[in-house]
C-alpha positions as CSV (number, residue, x, y, z in Angstrom):
1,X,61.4,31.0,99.9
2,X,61.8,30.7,96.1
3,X,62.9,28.0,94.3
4,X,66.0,28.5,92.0
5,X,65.4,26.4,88.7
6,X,68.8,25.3,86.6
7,X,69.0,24.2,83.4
8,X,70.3,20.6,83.1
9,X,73.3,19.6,80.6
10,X,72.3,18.1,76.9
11,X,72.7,14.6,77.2
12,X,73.2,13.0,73.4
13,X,73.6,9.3,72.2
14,X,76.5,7.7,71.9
15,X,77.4,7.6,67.6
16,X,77.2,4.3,66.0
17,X,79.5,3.6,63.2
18,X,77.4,1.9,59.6
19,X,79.3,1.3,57.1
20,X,78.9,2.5,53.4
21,X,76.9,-0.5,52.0
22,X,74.0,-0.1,54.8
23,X,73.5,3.2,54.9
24,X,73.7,3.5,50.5
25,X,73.2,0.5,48.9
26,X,74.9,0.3,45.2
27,X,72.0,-0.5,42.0
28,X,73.0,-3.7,42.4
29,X,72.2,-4.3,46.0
30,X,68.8,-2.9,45.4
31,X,68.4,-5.1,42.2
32,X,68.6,-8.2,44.3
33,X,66.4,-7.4,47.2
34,X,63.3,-6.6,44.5
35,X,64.0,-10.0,43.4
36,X,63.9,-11.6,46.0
37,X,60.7,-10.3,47.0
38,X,58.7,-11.3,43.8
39,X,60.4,-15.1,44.4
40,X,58.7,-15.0,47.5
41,X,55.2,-13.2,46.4
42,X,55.1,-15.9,43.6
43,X,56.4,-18.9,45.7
44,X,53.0,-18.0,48.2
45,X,50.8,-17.5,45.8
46,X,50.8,-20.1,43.2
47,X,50.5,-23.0,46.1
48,X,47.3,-21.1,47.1
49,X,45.7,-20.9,43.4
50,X,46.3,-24.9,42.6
51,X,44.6,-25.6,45.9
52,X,41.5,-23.5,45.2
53,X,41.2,-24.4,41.8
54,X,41.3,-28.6,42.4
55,X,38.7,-28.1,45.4
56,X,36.1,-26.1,43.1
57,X,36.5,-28.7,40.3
58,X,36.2,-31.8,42.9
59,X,32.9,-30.1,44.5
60,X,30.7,-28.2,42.2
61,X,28.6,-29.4,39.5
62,X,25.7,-28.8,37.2
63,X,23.0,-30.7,36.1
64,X,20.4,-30.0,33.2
65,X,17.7,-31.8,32.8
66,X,16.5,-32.7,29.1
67,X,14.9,-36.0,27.7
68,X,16.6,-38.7,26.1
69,X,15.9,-38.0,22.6
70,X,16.8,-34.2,22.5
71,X,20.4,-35.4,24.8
72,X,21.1,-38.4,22.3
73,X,20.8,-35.8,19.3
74,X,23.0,-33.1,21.3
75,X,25.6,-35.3,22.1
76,X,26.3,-37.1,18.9
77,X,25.8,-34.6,16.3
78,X,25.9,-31.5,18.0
79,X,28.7,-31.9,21.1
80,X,26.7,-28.7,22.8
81,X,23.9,-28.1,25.2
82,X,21.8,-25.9,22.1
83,X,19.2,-27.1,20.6
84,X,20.2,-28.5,16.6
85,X,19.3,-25.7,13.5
86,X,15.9,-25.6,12.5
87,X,15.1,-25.1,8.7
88,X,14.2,-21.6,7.9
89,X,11.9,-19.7,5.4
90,X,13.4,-18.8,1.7
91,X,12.5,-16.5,-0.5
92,X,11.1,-18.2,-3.5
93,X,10.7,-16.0,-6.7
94,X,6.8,-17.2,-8.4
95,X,6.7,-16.6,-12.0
96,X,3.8,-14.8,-13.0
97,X,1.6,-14.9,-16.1
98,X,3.3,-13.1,-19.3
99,X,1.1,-9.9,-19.9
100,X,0.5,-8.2,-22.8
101,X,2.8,-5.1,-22.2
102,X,1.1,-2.9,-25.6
103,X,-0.9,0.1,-25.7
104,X,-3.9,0.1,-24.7
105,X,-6.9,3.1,-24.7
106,X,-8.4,3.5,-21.4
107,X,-11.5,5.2,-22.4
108,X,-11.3,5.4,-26.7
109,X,-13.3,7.7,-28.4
110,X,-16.7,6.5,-30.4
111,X,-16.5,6.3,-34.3
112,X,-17.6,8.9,-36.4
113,X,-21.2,9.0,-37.2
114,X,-21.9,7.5,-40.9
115,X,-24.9,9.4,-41.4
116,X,-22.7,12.6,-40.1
117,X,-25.4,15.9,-40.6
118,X,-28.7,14.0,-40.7
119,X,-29.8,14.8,-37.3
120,X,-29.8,18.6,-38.1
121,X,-30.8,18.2,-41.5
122,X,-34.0,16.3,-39.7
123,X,-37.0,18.0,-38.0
124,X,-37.9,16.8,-34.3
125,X,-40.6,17.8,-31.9
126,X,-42.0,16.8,-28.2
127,X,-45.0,17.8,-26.3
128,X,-46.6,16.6,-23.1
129,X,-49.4,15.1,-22.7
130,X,-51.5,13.3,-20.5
131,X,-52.9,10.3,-19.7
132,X,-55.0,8.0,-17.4
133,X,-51.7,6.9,-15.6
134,X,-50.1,10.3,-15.9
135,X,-47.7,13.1,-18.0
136,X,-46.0,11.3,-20.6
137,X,-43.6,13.3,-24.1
138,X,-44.3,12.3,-27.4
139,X,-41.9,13.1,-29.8
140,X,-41.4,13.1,-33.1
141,X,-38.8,12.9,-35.9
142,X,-39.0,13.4,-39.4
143,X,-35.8,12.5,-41.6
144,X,-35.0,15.0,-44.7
145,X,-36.1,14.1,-48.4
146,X,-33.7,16.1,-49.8
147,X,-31.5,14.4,-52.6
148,X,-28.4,15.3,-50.2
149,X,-29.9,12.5,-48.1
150,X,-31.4,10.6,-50.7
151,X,-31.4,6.7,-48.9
152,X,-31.4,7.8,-45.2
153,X,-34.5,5.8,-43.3
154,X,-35.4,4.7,-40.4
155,X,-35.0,0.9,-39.8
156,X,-38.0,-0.5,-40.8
157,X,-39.1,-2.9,-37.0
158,X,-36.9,-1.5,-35.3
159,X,-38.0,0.2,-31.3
160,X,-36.5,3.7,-30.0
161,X,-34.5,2.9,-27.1
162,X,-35.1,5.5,-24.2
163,X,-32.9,6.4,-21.2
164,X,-34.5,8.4,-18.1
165,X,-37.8,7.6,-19.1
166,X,-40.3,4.5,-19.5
167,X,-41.4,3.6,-23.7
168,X,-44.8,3.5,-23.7
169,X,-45.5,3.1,-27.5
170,X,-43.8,3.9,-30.5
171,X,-44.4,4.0,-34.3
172,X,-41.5,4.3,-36.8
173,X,-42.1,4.0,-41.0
174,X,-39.3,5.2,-43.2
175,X,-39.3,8.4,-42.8
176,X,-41.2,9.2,-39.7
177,X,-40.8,7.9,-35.8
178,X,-42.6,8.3,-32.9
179,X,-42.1,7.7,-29.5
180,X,-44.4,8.1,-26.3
181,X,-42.1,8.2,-23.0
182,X,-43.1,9.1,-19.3
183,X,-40.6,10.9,-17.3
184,X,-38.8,9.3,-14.4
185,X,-39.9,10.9,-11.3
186,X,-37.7,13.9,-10.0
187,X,-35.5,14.0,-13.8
188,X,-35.4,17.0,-15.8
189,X,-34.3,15.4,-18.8
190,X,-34.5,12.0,-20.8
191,X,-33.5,10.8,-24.3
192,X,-34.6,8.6,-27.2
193,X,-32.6,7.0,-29.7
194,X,-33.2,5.7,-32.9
195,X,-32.2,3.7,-35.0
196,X,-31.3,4.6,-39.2
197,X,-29.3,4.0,-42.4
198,X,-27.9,5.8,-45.0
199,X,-25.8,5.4,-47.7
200,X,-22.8,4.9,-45.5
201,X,-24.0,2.5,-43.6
202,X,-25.9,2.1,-40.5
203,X,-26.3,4.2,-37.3
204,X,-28.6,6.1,-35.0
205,X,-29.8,9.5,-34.3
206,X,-30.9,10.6,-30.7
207,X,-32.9,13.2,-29.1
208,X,-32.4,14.6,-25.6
209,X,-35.4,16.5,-24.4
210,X,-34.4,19.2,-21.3
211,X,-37.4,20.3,-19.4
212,X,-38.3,21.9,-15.7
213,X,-38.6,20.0,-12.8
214,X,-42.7,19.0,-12.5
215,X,-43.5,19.8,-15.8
216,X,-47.4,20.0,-16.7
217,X,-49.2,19.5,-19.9
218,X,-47.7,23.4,-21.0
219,X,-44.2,23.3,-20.6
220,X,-42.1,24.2,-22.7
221,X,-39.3,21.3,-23.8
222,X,-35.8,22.3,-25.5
223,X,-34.5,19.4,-27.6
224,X,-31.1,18.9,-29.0
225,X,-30.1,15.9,-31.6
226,X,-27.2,13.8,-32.3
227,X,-25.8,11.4,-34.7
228,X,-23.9,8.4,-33.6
């Protein structure tokens, strides 16, 4: 047989009467509970701070070790634990000689020849020739008689100074000078200088001789002359 189900009467609770300052409190009301809360955050903590704070500075401490001397310096002059200034390095500005600041020529040029023309108004030759040791050049130069040139000699003693080349023997009068010079091994030129006067003073006349490389008794020599 089926069971008839009913459904039971809602069954509320009883009202309760608040009155309009509980349920809505005025700005004021709310003013003065925030209040009161802080005052009692701040009364809990500050107790709590003072105590931890005295019990770190009654228990910890630290010690660095140093020696007597470098403590007794620290203390009375500096008051700190660092070590006291060093001297350091200044720049010191060193004087340095006065130089003469004028012009100078790095590489000046020679002074004119005084005998200017007299080495192509003169006649030169060279041949080789041969010797017990070896191939040697003579050469020879002969100054002009002209009256253009009237006073221009050879210094009288005087010895040809050679370049690329050994003097062997020389002979030199007034108006003639010889030279005998061997070749420096592997050179294709060399030169002679000599030494004159004229009129205008004193000065030299050279002679370059330009050859082949391993020249024999045949070859043929080029000459060219200068005065200086």
């Amino acid at each position: 047989m089926a069971r008839r189900l009913q459904v039971l009467p809602e069954v509320l609770p009883a009202p309760t009467v608040t009155s309009p300052d509980t349920a809505r409190p005025d700005v004021r009301g709310r003013t003065l509970a925030h209040m009161q809360r802080l005052l009692a955050t701040t009364a809990a903590v500050v107790p709590l701070a003072s105590c931890t704070r005295s019990d770190m500075q009654g228990t910890q401490t630290v010690t660095i070790p140093m020696s007597s001397a470098s403590a007794t310096t620290q203390d009375t002059s500096q008051g700190s634990l660092l070590p006291p200034p060093t001297a350091t390095a200044v720049a010191t500005a060193i004087p340095t000689a006065t130089a003469d600041m004028g012009y100078a020529v790095v590489d000046p040029m020679p002074a004119p020849a005084r005998c200017l023309g007299l080495a192509n108004a003169s006649k030169a030759n060279a041949t080789f020739k041969r010797d017990a040791t070896g191939l040697f050049l003579e050469v020879t130069l002969t100054l002009p008689t002209g009256s253009a040139w009237a006073g221009a000699t050879f210094t009288p003693g005087s010895q040809p100074s050679p370049w690329s080349g050994q003097l062997l023997s020389s002979q030199v009068s007034h108006l003639t000078a010889t030279a005998r010079v061997r070749p420096t091994a592997g050179v294709t030129s060399l030169g002679i200088s000599f030494s004159i006067s004229c009129t205008a003073g004193p000065g030299s006349l050279s002679i370059t001789a330009s050859f082949p490389n391993s020249p024999t008794d045949t070859t043929k020599v080029t000459l060219q002359k200068n005065d200086y």
